[in-house]
Legacy VTK file of the C-alpha trace (Angstrom):
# vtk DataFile Version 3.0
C-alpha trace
ASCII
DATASET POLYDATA
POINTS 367 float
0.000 0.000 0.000
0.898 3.397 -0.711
-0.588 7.061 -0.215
-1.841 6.519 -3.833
-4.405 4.029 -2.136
-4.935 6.550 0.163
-5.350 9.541 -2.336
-7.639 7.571 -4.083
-10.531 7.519 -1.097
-9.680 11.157 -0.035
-10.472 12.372 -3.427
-13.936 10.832 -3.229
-14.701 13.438 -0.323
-17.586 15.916 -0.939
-15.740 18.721 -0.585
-18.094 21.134 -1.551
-20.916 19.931 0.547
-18.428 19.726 2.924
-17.358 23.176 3.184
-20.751 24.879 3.074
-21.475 22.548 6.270
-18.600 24.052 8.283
-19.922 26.640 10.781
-18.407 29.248 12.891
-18.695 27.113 16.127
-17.191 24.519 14.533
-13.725 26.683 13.740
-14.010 28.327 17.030
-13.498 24.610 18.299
-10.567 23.599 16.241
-8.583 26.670 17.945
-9.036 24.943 21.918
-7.920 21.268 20.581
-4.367 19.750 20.977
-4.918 17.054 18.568
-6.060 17.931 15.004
-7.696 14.776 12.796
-8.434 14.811 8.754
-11.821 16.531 9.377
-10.466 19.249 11.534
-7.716 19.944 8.781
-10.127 20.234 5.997
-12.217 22.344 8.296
-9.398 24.799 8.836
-9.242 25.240 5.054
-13.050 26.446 4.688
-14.573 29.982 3.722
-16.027 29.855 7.177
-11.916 29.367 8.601
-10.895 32.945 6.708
-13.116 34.599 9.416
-10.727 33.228 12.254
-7.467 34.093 11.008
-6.301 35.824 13.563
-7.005 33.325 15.758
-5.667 30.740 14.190
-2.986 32.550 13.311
-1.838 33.185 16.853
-2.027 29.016 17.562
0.061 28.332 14.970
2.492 30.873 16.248
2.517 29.418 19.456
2.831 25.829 18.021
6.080 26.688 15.575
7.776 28.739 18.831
6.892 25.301 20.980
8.298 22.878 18.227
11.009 25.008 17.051
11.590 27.623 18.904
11.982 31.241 16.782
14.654 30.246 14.771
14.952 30.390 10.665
17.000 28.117 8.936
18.247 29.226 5.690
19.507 27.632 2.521
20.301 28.183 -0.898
19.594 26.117 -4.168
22.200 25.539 -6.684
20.996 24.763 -10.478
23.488 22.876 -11.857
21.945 21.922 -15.018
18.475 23.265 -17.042
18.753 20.256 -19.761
14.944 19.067 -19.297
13.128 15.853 -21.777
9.937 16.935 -19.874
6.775 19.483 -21.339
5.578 21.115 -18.286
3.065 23.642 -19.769
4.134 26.232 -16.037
8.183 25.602 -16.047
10.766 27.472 -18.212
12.428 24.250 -18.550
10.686 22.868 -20.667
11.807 20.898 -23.860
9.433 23.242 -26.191
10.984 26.578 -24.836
13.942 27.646 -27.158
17.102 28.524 -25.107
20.722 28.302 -24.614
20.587 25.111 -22.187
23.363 24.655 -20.233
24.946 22.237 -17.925
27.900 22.823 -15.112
31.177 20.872 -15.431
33.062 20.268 -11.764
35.009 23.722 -12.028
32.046 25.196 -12.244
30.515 23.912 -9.417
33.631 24.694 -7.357
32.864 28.151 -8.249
29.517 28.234 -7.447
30.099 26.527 -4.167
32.448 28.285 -3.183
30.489 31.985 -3.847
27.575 30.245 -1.802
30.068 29.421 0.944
30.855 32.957 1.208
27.427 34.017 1.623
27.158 31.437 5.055
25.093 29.334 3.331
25.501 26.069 4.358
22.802 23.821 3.533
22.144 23.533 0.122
19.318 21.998 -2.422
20.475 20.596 -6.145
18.561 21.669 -8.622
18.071 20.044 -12.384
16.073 19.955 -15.302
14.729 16.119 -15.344
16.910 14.604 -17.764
18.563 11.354 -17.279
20.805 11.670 -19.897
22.276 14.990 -18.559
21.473 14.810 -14.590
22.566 11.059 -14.403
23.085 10.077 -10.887
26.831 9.662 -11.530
27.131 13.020 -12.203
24.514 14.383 -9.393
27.601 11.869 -7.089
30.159 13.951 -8.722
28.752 17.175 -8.113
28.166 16.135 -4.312
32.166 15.242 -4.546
32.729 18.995 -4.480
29.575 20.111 -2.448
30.645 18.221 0.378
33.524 20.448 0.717
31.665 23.091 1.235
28.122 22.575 2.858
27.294 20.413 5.654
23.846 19.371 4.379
22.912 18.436 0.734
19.625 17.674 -0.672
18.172 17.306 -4.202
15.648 18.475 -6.485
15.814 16.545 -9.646
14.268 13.651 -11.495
12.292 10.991 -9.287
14.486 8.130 -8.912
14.491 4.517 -7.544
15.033 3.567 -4.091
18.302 1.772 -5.092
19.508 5.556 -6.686
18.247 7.063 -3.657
20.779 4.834 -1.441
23.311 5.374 -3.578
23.338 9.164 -3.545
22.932 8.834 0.469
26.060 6.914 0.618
27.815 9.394 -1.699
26.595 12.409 1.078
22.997 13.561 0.141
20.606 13.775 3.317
17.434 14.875 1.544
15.195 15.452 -1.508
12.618 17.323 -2.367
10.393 16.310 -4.771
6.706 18.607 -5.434
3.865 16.184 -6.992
2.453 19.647 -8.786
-0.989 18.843 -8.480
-2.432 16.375 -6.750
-5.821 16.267 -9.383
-4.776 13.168 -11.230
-6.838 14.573 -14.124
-5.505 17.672 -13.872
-1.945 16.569 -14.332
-2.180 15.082 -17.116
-3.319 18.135 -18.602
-0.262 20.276 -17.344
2.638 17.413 -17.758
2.234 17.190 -21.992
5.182 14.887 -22.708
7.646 13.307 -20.639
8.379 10.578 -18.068
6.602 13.614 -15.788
3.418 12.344 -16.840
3.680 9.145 -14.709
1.567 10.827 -12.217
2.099 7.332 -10.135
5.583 6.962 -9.911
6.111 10.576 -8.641
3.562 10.403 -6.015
5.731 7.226 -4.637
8.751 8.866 -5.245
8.854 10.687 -1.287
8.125 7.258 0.006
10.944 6.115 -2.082
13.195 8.321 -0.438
12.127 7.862 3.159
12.421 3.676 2.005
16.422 4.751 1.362
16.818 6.160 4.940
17.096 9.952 4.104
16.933 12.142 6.842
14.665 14.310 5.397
11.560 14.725 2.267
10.200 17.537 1.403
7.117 17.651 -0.316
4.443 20.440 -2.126
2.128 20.858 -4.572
2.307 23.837 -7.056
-0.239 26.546 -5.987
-2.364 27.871 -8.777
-2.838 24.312 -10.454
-6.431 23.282 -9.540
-8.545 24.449 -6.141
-6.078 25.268 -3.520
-8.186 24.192 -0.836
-8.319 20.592 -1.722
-4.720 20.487 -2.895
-3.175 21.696 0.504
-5.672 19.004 1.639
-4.064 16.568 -0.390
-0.338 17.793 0.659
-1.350 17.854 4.040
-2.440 14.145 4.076
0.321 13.002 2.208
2.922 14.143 4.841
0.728 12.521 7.684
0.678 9.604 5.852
4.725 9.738 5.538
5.606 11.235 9.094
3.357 8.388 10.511
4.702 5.502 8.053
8.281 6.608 8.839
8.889 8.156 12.229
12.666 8.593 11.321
12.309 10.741 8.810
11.626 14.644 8.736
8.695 15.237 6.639
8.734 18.902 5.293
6.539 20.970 3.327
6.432 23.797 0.856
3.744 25.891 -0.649
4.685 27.472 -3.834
2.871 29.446 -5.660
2.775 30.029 -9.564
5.172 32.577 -10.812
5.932 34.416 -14.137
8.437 32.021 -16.500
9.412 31.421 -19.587
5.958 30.678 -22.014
2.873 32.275 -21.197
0.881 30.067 -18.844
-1.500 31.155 -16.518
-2.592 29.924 -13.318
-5.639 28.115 -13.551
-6.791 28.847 -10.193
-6.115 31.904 -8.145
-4.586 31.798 -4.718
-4.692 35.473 -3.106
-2.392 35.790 -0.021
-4.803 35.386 2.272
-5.683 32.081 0.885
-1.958 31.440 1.766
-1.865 32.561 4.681
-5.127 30.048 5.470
-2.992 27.517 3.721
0.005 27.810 6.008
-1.484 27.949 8.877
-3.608 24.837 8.235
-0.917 23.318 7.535
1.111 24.117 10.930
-2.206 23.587 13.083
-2.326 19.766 11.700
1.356 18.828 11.620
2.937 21.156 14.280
6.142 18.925 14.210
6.550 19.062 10.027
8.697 22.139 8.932
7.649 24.348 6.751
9.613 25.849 3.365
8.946 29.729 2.447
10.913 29.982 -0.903
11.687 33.316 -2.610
8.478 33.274 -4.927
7.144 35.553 -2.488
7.939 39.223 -1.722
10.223 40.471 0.844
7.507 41.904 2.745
5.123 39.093 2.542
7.711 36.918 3.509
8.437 39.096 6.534
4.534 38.996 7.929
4.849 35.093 7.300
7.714 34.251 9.678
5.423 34.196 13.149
3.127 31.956 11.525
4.610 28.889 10.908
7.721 29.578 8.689
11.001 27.417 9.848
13.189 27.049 6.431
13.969 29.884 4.196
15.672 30.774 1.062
18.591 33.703 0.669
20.171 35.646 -2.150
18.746 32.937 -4.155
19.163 32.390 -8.003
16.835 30.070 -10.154
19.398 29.971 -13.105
22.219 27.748 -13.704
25.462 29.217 -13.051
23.371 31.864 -11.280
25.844 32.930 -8.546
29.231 33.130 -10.694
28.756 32.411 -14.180
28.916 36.112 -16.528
26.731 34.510 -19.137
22.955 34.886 -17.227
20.786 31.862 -17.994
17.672 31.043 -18.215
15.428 31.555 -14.676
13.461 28.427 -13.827
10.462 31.126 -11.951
10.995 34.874 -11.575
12.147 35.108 -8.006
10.134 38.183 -5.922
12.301 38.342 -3.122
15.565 39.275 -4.455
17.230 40.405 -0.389
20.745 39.007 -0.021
21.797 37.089 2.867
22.785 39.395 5.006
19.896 41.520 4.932
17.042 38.253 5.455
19.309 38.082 8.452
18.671 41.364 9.874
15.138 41.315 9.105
14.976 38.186 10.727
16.949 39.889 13.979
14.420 42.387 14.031
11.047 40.146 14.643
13.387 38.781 17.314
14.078 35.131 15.202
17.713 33.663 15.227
18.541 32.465 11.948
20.573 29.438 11.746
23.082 28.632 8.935
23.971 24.683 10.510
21.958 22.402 12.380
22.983 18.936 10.221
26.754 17.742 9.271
27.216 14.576 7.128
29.128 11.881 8.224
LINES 1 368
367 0 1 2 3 4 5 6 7 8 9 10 11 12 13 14 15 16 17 18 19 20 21 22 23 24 25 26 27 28 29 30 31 32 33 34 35 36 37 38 39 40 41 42 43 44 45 46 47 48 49 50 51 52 53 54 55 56 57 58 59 60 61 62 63 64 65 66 67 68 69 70 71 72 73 74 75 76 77 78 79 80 81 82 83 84 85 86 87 88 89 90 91 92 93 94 95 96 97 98 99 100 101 102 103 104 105 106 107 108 109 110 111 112 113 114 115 116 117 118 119 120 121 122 123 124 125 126 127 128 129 130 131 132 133 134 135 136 137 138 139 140 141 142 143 144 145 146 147 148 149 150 151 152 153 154 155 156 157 158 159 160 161 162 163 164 165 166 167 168 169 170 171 172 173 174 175 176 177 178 179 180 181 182 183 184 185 186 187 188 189 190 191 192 193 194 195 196 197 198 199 200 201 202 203 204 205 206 207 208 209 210 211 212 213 214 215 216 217 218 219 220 221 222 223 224 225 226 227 228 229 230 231 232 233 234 235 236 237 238 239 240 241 242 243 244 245 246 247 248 249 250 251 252 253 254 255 256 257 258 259 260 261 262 263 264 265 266 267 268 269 270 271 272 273 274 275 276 277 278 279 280 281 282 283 284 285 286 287 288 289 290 291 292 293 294 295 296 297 298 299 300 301 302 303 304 305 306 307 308 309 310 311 312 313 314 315 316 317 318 319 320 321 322 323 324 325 326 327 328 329 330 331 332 333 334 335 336 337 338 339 340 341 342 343 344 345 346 347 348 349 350 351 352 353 354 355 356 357 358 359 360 361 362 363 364 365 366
């Protein structure tokens, strides 16, 4: 069995007759329990939620101080290659979008590590285009060959592997992946993930269990805000990291909630999420899994991002780039997503210092 089985019942839900059930009382409720179930979640992502905010909003403060105390770890990614077999109607890289590809060799990655290095940075995410062919794992080991002399944490963001891949990148020094299903709408996907091994909607959905199978210390998981209904997909996320934190109790289960932003090609979100439906998102998403951490990436503004560190926030992103080559290569590439908050290091830091967090640049070393 796998959260596909599970998927498949949850998506059955009413949620429409569901939502219009949900009354004030009921929400007023949810803020005085310890112990959140499925129903309590899905309540806390209602129109009859929005009027509780506040509220809620001072829980899940309370909750991400108890469980983490106000601290902000930060991290960078590092695009090492845009080469991409994939036709993702929302992503720059994809194979119909005409542009000077490019992949890193190992000098280049030196460099790149070594400008991240000097930022402080030192937990770090792998980014690729999905392409076997030119992201093979012997090159992702090769890359982590230099990383490691750098960073004490590496994750990855590439193409979903196999279990057996997932060990061997663990032994060669990676400690996590990331890997965003997009949309959990099985019809849906199909209609965003044109050609490609992407369109195996099955085998990605697996792929976090995959990971957790090969003993990584952490998965991260997401869907892509903007997709399909935004209520029922943070359901979906939502349930799909209970699902793994309870399956595999050595393993952090994180979570991200990205939202759509401009790129390459000229899709448009299909449905709109408004920041206050993330802010209800978020703080769902704290209230039901207070121990999970939660990802803010630089999709969203500096000042957004600023009113969103009380509420649940514990990872964040710094002086980022979305390009290969993006922190020491002249040539500019190609951006994966326009980034909105464009602060360096240094001054996420000091606004951090000011709400009275303590960002933290360690907390992991490989062995």
């Amino acid at each position: 069995m796998s959260f596909y089985h599970v998927f498949k019942e949850l998506k059955l839900l009413d949620f429409e007759g569901f939502f219009n059930s949900v009354t004030s009382n009921d929400i007023h409720g949810i803020v005085h329990k310890d112990l959140l179930n499925e129903k309590d979640f899905l309540m806390l992502l209602s129109p009859a939620a929005e009027e509780y905010l506040e509220e809620l909003a001072q829980k899940a403060h309370q909750l991400t101080v108890q469980h983490f105390g106000k601290t902000i770890q930060l991290f960078n990614p590092i695009y090492i290659s845009d080469h991409c077999v994939n036709h993702c109607t929302y992503c720059s890289f994809s194979i119909i979008n005409q542009f000077q590809r490019q992949k890193l060799t190992m000098e280049e990655v030196d460099r790149e590590a070594k400008n991240l290095a000097s930022m402080g940075i030192k937990h770090i995410l792998i980014l690729t285009g999905e392409s076997k062919v030119h992201s093979s794992v012997a090159y992702i080991k090769e890359t982590v060959e230099v990383l490691k002399k750098y960073f004490s944490s590496i994750s990855i963001e590439i193409n979903p592997l196999d279990t057996v891949e997932y060990k061997e990148l663990k032994a060669a020094g990676v400690d996590g992946v990331t890997v965003y299903q997009e949309v959990y709408n099985e019809d849906v996907y199909q209609d965003f993930h044109v050609k490609g091994p992407k369109r195996n909607y099955r085998y990605r959905l697996d792929t976090p269990e995959r990971g957790c199978k090969a003993g990584l210390r952490s998965v991260n998981i997401g869907s892509l805000l903007g997709l399909d209904n935004w209520r029922k997909e943070v359901f979906f996320t939502g349930m799909h990291a209970d699902y793994l934190q309870k399956k595999y109790i050595g393993t952090e289960i994180g979570l991200s909630l990205p939202r759509i932003r401009p790129h390459l090609g000229s899709f448009k979100p299909r449905s709109e999420v408004n920041d206050k439906a993330f802010v209800q998102s978020l703080i769902a998403l704290r209230l039901f899994l207070p121990r999970s951490g939660i990802t803010l990436s630089t999709r969203e503004s500096a000042v957004f991002r600023d009113h969103l560190i009380p509420l649940g926030v514990t990872k964040m992103s710094a002086g980022a780039s979305t390009e290969v080559g993006g922190y020491s290569l002249e040539a500019l590439g190609t951006n994966q997503f326009e980034i909105s908050d464009e602060r360096c290091v240094r001054d996420i830091c000091n606004a951090l210092y000011k709400k009275g967090y303590q960002p933290i640049f360690k907390d992991w070393i490989h062995s």
